[in-house]
C-alpha positions in Angstrom: 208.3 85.8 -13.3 208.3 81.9 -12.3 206.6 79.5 -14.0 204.2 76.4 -12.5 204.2 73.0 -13.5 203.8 69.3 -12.9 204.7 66.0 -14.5 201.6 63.6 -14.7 201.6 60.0 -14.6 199.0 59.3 -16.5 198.9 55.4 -16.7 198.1 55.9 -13.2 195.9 59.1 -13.9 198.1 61.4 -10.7 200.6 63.8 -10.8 204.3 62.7 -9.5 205.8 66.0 -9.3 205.1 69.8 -9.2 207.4 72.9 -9.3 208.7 75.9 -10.9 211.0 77.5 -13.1 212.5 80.9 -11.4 213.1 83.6 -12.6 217.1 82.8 -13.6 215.4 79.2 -15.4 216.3 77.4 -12.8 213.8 74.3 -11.8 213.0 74.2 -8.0 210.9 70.8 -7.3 208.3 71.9 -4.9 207.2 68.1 -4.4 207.9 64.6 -5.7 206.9 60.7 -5.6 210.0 58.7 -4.0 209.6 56.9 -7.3 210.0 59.2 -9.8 212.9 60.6 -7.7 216.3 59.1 -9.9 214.7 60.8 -13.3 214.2 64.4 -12.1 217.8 65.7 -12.7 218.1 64.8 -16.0 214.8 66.3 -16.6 215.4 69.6 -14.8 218.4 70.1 -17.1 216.0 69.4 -20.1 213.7 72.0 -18.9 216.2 74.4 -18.3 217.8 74.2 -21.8 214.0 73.8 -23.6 213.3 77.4 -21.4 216.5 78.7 -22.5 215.8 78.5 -26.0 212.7 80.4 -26.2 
């Protein structure tokens, strides 16, 4: 069963990303802001390990 979600930027009140976590953990990025871009791989790797500990 995957999982929704999105990272909001909210000093500037919008949401700079959205995906979901599959059903092996793994974090597919449905969308993102050019901006954000550079952080998003150390964060999937966060997700994954904070997902793999429940």
């Amino acid at each position: 069963m995957s999982r929704q979600f999105h990272i909001e930027d909210r000093a500037r009140g919008r949401i700079v990303a959205t995906g979901e976590i599959d059903d092996n953990g793994l974090v597919v990025w449905d969308g993102t802001e050019d901006s954000v871009n550079g952080e998003l791989a150390e964060l999937a790797d966060q997700i994954q390990q904070d997902v793999a500990a429940e």
